[in-house]
Structures are given as structure tokens and as C-alpha cells.
C-alpha positions as CSV (number, residue, x, y, z in Angstrom):
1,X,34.9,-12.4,-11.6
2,X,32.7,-12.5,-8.4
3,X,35.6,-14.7,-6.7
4,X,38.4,-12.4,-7.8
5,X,36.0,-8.9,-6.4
6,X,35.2,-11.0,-3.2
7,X,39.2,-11.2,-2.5
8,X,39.6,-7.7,-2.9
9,X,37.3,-6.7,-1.2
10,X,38.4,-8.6,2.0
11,X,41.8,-7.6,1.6
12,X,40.6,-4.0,1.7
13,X,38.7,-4.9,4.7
14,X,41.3,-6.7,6.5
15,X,44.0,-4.1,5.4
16,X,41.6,-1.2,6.2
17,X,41.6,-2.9,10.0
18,X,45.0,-2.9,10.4
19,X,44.7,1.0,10.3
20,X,42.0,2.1,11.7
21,X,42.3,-0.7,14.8
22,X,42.2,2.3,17.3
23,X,38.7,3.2,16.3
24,X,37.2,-0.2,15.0
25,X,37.5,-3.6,16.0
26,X,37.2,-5.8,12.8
27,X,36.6,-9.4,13.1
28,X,36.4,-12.5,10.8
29,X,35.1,-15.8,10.6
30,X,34.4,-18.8,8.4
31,X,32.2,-22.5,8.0
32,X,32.3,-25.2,5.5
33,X,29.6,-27.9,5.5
34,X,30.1,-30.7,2.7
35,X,27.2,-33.8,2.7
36,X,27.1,-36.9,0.1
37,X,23.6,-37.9,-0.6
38,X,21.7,-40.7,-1.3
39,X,18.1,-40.5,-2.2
40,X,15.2,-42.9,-3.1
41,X,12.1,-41.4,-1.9
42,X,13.5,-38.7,-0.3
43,X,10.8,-35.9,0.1
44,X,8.3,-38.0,-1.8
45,X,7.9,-41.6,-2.8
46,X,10.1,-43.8,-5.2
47,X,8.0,-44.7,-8.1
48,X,8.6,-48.4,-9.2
49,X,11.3,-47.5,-12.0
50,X,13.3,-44.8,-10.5
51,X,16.8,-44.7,-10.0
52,X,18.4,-43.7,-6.4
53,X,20.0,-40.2,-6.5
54,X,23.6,-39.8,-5.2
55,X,25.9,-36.4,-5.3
56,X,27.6,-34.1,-3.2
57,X,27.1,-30.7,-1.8
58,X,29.0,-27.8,-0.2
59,X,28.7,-24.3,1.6
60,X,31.9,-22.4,2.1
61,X,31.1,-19.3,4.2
62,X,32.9,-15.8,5.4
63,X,31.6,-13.6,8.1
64,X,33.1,-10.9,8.6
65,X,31.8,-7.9,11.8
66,X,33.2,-4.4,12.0
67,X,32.2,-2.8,15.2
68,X,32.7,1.1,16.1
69,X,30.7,3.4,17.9
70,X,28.5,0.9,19.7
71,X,27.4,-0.2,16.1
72,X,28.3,-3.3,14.2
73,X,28.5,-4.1,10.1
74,X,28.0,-7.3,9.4
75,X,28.1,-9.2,6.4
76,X,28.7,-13.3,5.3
77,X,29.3,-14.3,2.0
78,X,28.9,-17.9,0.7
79,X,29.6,-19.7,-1.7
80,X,27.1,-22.9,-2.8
81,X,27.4,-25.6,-5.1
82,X,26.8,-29.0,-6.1
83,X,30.0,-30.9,-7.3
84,X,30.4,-30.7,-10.6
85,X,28.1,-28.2,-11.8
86,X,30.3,-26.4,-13.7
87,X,33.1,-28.1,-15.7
88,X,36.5,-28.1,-14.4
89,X,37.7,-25.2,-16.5
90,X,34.3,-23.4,-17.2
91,X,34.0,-19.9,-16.2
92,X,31.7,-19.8,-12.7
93,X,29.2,-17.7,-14.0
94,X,26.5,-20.0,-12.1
95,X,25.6,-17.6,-9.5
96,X,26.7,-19.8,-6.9
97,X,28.5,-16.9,-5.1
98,X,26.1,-14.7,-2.8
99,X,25.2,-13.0,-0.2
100,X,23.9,-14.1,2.5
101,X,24.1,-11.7,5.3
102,X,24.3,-7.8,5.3
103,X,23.4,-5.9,8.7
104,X,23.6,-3.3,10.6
105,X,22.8,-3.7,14.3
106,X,22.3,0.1,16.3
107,X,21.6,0.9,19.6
108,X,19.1,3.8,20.3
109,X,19.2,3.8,24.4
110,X,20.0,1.5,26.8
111,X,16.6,-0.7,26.2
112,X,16.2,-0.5,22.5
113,X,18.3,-1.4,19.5
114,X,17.4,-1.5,16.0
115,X,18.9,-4.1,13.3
116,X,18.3,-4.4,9.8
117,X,19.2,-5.5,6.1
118,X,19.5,-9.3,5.0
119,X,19.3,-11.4,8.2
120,X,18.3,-14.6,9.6
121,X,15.9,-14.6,12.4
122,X,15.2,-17.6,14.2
123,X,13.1,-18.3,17.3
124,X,12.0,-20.4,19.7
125,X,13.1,-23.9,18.3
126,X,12.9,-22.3,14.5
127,X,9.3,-23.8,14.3
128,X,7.6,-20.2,12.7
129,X,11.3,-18.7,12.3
130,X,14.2,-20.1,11.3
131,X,17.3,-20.1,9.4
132,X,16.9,-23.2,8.1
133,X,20.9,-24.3,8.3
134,X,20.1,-27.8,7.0
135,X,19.9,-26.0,3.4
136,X,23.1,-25.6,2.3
137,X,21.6,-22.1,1.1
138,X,20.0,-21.4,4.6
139,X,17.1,-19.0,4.4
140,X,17.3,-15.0,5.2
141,X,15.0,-11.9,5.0
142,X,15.6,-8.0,4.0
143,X,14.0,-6.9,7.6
144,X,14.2,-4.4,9.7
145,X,13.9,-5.7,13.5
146,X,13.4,-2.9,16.9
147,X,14.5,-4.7,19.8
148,X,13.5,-4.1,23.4
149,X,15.3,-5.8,26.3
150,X,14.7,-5.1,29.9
151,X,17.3,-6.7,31.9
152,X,15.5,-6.5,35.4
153,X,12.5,-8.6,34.1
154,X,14.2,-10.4,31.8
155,X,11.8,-9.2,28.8
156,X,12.5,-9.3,25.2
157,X,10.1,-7.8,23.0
158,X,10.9,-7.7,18.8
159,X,8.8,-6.1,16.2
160,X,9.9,-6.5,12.8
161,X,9.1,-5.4,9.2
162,X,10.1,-6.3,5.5
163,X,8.7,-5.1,2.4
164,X,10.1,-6.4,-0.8
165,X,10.3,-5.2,-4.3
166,X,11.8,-6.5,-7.5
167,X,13.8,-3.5,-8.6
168,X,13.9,0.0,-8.0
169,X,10.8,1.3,-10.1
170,X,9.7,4.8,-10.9
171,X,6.0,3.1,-10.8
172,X,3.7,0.8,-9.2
173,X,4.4,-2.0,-6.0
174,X,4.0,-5.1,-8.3
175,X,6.1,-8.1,-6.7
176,X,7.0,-10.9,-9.2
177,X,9.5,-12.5,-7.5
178,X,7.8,-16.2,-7.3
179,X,7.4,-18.0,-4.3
180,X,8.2,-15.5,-1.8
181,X,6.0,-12.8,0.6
182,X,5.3,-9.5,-0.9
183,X,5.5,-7.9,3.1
184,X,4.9,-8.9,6.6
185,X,5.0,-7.9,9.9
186,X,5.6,-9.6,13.3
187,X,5.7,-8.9,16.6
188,X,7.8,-11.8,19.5
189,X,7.5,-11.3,22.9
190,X,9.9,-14.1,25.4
191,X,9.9,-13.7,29.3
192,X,10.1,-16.6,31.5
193,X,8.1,-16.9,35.2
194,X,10.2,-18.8,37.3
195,X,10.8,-22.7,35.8
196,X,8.5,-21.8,32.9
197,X,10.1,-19.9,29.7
198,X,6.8,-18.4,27.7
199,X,6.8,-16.8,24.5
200,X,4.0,-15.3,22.3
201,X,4.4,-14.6,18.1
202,X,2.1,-12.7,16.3
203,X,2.8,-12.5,12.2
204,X,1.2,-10.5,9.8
205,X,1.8,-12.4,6.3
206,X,1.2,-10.9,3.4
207,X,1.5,-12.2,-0.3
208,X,0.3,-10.7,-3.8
209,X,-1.5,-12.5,-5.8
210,X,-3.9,-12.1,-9.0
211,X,-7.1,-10.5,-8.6
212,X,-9.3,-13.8,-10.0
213,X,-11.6,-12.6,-13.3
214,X,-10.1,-9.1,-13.8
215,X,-9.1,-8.1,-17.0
216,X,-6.8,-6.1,-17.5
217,X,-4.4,-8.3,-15.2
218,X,-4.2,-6.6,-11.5
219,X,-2.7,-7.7,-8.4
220,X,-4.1,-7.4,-4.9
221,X,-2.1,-8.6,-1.3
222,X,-3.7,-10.7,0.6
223,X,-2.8,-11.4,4.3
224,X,-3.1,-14.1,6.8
225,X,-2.4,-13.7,10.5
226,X,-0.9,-16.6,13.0
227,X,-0.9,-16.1,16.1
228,X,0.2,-18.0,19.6
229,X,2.2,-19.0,22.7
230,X,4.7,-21.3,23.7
231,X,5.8,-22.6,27.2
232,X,9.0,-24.1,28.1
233,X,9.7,-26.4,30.7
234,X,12.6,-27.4,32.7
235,X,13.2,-28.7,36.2
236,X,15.7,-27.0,38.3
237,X,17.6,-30.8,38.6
238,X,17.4,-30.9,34.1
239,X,15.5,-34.1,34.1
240,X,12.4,-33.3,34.1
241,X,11.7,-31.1,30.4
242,X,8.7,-29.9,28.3
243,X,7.0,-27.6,26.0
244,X,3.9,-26.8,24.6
245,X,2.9,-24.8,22.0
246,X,-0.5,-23.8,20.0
247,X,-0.3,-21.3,17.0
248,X,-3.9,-20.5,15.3
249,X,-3.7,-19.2,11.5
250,X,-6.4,-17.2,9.7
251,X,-7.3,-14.1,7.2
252,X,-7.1,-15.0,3.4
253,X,-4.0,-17.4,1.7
254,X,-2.3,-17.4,-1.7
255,X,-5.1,-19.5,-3.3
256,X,-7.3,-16.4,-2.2
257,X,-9.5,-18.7,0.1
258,X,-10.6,-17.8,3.8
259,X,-8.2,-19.9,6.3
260,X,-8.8,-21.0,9.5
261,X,-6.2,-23.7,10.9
262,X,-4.3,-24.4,13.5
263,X,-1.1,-25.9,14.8
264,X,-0.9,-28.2,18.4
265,X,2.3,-29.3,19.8
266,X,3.5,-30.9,22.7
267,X,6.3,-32.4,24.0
268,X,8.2,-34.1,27.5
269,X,11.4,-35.2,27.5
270,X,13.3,-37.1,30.6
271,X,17.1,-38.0,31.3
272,X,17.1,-41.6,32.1
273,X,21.0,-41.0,33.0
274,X,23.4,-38.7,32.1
275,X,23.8,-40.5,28.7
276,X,20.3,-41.3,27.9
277,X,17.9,-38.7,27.0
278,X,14.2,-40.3,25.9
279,X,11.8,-38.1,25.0
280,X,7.8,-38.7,23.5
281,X,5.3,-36.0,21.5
282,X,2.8,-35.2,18.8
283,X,2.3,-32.3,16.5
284,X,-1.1,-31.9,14.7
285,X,-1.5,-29.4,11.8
286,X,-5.1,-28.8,10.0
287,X,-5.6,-29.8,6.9
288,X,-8.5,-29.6,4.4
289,X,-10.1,-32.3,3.0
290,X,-9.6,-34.0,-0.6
291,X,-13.3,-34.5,-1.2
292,X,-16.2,-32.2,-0.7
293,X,-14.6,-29.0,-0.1
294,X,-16.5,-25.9,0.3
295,X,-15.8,-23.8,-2.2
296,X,-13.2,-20.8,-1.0
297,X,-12.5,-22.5,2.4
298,X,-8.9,-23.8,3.7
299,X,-8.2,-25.1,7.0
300,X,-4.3,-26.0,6.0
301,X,-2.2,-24.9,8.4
302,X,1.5,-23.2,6.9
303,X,4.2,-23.1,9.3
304,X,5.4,-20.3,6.9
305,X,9.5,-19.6,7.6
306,X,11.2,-22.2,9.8
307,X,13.1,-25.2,9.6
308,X,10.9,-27.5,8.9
309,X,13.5,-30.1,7.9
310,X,13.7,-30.5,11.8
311,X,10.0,-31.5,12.4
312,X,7.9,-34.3,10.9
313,X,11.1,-36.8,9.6
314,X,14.2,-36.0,8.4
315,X,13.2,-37.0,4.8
316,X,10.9,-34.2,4.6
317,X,7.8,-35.7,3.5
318,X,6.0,-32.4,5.0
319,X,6.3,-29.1,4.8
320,X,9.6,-28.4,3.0
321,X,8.9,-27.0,0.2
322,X,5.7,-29.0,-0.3
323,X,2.4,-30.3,1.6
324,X,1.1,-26.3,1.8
325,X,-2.4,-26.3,1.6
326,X,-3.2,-29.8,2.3
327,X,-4.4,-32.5,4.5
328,X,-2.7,-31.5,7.3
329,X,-0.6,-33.7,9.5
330,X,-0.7,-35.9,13.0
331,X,3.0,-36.8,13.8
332,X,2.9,-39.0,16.9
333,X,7.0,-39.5,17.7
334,X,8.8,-40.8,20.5
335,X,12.9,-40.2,20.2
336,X,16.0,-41.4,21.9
337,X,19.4,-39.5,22.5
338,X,22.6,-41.4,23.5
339,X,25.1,-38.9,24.7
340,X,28.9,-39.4,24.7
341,X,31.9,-37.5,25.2
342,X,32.6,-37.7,21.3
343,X,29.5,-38.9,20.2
344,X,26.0,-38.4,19.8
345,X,23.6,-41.5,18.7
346,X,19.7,-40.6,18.3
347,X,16.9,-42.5,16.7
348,X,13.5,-41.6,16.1
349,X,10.1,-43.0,15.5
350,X,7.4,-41.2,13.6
351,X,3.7,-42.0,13.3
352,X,2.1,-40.4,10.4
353,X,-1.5,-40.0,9.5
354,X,-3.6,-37.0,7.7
355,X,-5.5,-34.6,9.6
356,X,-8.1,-34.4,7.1
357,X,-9.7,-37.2,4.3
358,X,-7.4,-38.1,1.5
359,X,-9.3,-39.1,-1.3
360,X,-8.9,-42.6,-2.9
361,X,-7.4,-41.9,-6.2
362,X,-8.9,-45.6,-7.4
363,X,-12.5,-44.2,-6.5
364,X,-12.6,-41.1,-6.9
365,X,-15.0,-39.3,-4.4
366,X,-14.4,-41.5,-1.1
367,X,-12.2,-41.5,1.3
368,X,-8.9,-43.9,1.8
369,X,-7.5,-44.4,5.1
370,X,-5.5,-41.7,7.3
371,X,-2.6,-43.6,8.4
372,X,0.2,-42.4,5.8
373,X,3.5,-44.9,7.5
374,X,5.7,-44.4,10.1
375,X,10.0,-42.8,9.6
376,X,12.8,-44.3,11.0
377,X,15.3,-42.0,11.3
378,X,18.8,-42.7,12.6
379,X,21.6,-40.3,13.3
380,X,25.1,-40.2,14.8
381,X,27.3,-37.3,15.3
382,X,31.0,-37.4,15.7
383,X,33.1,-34.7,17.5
384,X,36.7,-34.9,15.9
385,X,37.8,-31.7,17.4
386,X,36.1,-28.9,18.9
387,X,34.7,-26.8,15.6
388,X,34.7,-29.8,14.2
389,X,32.7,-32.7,13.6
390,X,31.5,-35.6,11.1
391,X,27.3,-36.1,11.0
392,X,25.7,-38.7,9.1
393,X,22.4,-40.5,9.1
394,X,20.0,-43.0,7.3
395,X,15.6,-42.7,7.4
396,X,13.4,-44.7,6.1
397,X,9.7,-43.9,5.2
398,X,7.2,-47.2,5.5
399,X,4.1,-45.4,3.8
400,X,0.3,-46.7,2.6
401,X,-1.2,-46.9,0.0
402,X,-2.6,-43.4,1.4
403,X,0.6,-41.7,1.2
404,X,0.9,-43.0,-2.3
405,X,-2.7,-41.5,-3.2
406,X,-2.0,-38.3,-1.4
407,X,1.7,-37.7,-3.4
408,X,0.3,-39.4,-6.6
409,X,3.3,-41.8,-6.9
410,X,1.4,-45.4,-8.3
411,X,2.8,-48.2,-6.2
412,X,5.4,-45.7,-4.4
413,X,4.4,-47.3,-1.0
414,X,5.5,-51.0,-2.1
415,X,9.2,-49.6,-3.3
416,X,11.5,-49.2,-0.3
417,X,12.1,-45.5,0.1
418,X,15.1,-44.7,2.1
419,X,18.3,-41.7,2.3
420,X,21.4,-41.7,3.9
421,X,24.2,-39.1,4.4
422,X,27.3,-38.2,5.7
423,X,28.6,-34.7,6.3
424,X,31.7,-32.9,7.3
425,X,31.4,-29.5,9.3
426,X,33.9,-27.1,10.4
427,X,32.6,-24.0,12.6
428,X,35.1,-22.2,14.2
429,X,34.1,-21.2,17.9
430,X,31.3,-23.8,18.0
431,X,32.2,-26.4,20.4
432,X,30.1,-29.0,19.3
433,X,29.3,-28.3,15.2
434,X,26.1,-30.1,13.9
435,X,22.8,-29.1,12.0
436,X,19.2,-29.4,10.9
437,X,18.4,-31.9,14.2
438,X,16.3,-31.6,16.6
439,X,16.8,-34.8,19.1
């Protein structure tokens, strides 16, 4: 039934274009990503009698932009799935059909615009903010965003807004939709100064949460604020690259505790030749410790809404979709990029260890060691045609028996935890397709 009102509705659309293309101009586009999995220890270790995972995935995606006025409608619609989730002549009533975009972008003068309804937003290398492509679901937020843009200095400034709600209610603010933010503000500010690109986020998270030993039941929001700059590098000949980063988080987290963490980045990259790209960094996120916590203290750093998938290893040991409120992480990396006309070929070292003591889950109350293993990851990117491309890859965690203690898998670090895919992507207008990488 969704399938069958999303055709009419487009032909509408398109037929609706056709009339009115003196006053609008209508505009459509489209994407398909499909990737084949394998998976044993993927996002946590194997345990010694588990069976790899294999399967395949899809995203088939419309975007369609009416513009008029100075304004512009957009909306994308997707459609997700996982082959074979429903039977071959079940009725899709899955819910795989969404979505995923629906804006509205406004001018108000020649300096400020305003956008808002479901949107992506994304910034500076999707580290706080992202879209988080890699997901064949990608991530979005109802927002509202006011934009300022000063052309002579080269200044963007956005401040933006969401506030969410289960329903329409006639009563009361309570949120129950798990796992998501109850409201938040943020304010991004980018200008550059000369060969240096700077940037500076400040976001106001806030998340609702029980009110601990009240009865009746009653909700309260709590809110933590991170806050920080970033400084981009790049030498006028493009050999020479950096940045830096430093985001500090505090105010009160969804386990109701006082937080003070932080988050350290830095990295250089050089082009050896026009082909060779090598490039060397660390990131180091707080973390609290296992053993002899102070009670109501966190010092967890949570990078919140970006891709995380393209930081810390591919196989997304940290921070997607688990290691909040934790030990923290040091990732020591160094990377390689070989650059073709058709193909891409990057590998990548990472050296893992906690930021903060894991406790030794064979004596309980000490301390095991910090190194949690170094990831291998390998990928290759193949340009068929431009808009089109094949993307594949294969990781390979080499954990401790840390890493084991920390994700409570007995024996995970003696099984050999790997992944490997292969996907197929087709993005009109995109010269070069590929996703979730960060080289």
C-alpha cells in the first residue's frame, strides 16, 4: 500500500511540473547502495562457538526538490531492507518504506536563510554531526536551522533547534521515544584566516530521563554541553595537510551523573606523489574507570550524532551504537591512500588502548592492562562509470584479553575476528560514488 501511494504521489508531482514549469522548477533524483556482509566479531568479539554472519542489504532512494519563489521543498524517500525479510509474496507491511527527508529551505534577506523539517546536518568531517551514510538507514533530525552567510568574510554562522514529541498531546511534554534526545540546541560558526579553515561548535544536549526515587513516576531533562574548535590545514601547493581539534563535554548525562570529558584529535597528512597520500594521527576520548568510581561522576566522552563508523576502525568496536559511557579510547592510526584514475586502494593501522582502567573480570577489583589490539583495515574502491562505483573491504581486529574483559566475550580475543564486504553504488551526479570512509 505505501509502494502503490508513493507512485502516485510522484506522478502527481512529476505531472503537476509539467504544468506549472513556468512558475516552478521541479527536480528529481535517485541512489541505490546494495553491500554483502560477512561478520565474525564485527562490532564486538567472536565468542569461541559462534557462527560468522553473512547477508545482504539495500537502500533504494528518491529525492525529489521543487523550487519557486526563492524557496525550495524537498523531500527523499527510501526504501530499506535486508534481503529476504519478507517472503517473496508476503504483503510489505515491514515498515521498510520511509521518509527520510522533508524540508523547506527560505530565504529572509540576502544574509540569512532559514531551513527546517527532517534533515541531515553534517559538519566538519561528521565527527559531532553527521549523516551517517554508512547506515543504510543514514541518520536525520526534525530541526529547524537559521543560517547566516556573509560572503565578504567568508563567515558562516548556523544556530539550530529541535524539540521532539511522541504524538500530538492535549497534555504534558513526556518523550518515550527510546534511545533518542528529548531537545537540543547548537550553535557552528566556520571562517577560515588565510591557509587555516577554523570552526567552533557549541551543542546544548538534552535528554529525559526518570527522576531516581520518586514515586509516583516523573520525568526530568537533563542536559550536557560540548563545546570546541577545529583548525584545518592545507598548504597552498596540497602537500602539506592537517587538523586539529579539541571538544570538552560537561553538565549532567542520561545515567544522571555529573560529566566532565573531553575529546583530542590531531592529524597530518602528506602527498608522497600524486598517487600516494600517507597520513599519521591519534584521537583520545575520556573515559571513566571500571573500578573505584566515585559515586555520580562520569568522565566518558559521547561524540553524540556523527559518523562514527568513520573513526576508530571500520568494524566499529567504538562508539556506534555502543562504548557510551565507558573507558574512553586512545586510537593511535597511521593510513595510506593509493590513488588511481579508476581506483582507490587504502589501508589502515589502528592502535587501541582504554583511556581509563578496565577491570580484570578474573579478579575482580584490579586493573588489567590498557592495550585493547590493533585493526587492520583494508579497502579498495572501484570507479566503473562516473555515478558509479564498486567498494569493498576486509578488517581485522587483533584484541587482548583486555578487550575481551572490557566487552565480556570469554576467550573472544583468541578467536580470529574479521568482516569483509563488497558494495555496489549508484549516485547520479556524483563523480566519484563511495561511503562511510575516511582515508
Amino acid at each position: 500500500m505505501k509502494t502503490l501511494l508513493f507512485r502516485i504521489v510522484l506522478f502527481v508531482l512529476i505531472g503537476v511540473s509539467g504544468l506549472l514549469c513556468a512558475q516552478v522548477n521541479f527536480s528529481i533524483n535517485g541512489q541505490y547502495m546494495n553491500r554483502a556482509e560477512y561478520r565474525h566479531g564485527f562490532s564486538t568479539l567472536a565468542a569461541a562457538d559462534q557462527d560468522a554472519a553473512f547477508f545482504v542489504s539495500q537502500r533504494a532512494r528518491v529525492m525529489t526538490s521543487l523550487k519557486f519563489q526563492s524557496a525550495e521543498i524537498y523531500v527523499s524517500i527510501q526504501d530499506i531492507r535486508t534481503w529476504g525479510s519478507t517472503a517473496n509474496a508476503a504483503i510489505d507491511n515491514a515498515g521498510l518504506l520511509s521518509v527520510h527527508e522533508a524540508w523547506v529551505a527560505l530565504p529572509i534577506s540576502k544574509k540569512f536563510a532559514l531551513k527546517m523539517g527532517r534533515q541531515e546536518i553534517a559538519y566538519d568531517e561528521d565527527r559531532l554531526f553527521g549523516s551517517l551514510d554508512w547506515l543504510m538507514q543514514a541518520r536525520r533530525h526534525d530541526a529547524a536551522i537559521i543560517k547566516f552567510y556573509d560572503s565578504a568574510s567568508n563567515t558562516q554562522i548556523h544556530a539550530g533547534f529541535a524539540f521532539n514529541q511522541d504524538k500530538e498531546q492535549l497534555t504534558g511534554t513526556i518523550y518515550t521515544v527510546p534511545n533518542n534526545y528529548k531537545t537540543f540546541q547548537y550553535l557552528y560558526v566556520n571562517k577560515p584566516f588565510g591557509k587555516i579553515k577554523s570552526s567552533f561548535l557549541f551543542l546544548n544536549n538534552g535528554v529525559q530521563i526518570q527522576k531516581p526515587n520518586v514515586i509516583p513516576v516523573e520525568y526530568t531533562t537533563v542536559f550536557t554541553q560540548t563545546f570546541g574548535p577545529r583548525l584545518v590545514y592545507k598548504e597552498s601547493n596540497n602537500k602539506l595537510s592537517g587538523n586539529v581539534a579539541f571538544y570538552y563535554q560537561t553538565g549532567t548525562n542520561n545515567l544522571n551523573q555529573s560529566l566532565s570529558g573531553y575529546d583530542l584529535m590531531a592529524e597530518l597528512a602528506y602527498d608522497v606523489t600524486k598517487k600516494l597520500v600517507l597520513t599519521g594521527g591519534f584521537e583520545i576520548l575520556s573515559g571513566t574507570d571500571q573500578i573505584n568510581v566515585p559515586a555520580g561522576e562520569s568522565r566518558s566522552f559521547n561524540p553524540y550524532y556523527g559518523t562514527n563508523h568513520r573513526f576508530n576502525g571500520y568494524m566499529d568496536y567504538f562508539y556506534v551504537g555502543n562504548h557510551i559511557n565507558s573507558v574512553g579510547l586512545n586510537d593511535y592510526y597511521i593510513k595510506g591512500l593509493i590513488r588511481g584514475s579508476k581506483t582507490l586502494v587504502g589501508a589502515a593501522m589502528h592502535f587501541f588502548s582504554a583511556h581509563a582502567q578496565v577491570e580484570n573480570n578474573d579478579a575482580p577489583g584490579t586493573a588489567s592492562g590498557s592495550k585493547l589490539g590493533n585493526e587492520l583495515d583494508l579497502t579498495i574502491v572501484y570507479k566503473l562509470k562516473p555515478g558509479i562505483s564498486f567498494q569493498g573491504g576486509y578488517s581485522q581486529m587483533f584484541a587482548t584479553q583486555s578487550m575481551a574483559f572490557l566487552k565480556d566475550v570469554a576467550e573472544g580475543h583468541k578467536q580470529t575476528n574479521n568482516w569483509a564486504y563488497v558494495m555496489l553504488i549508484l549516485r547520479p551526479g556524483v563523480e566519484w560514488p563511495r561511503t562511510g570512509l575516511k582515508f
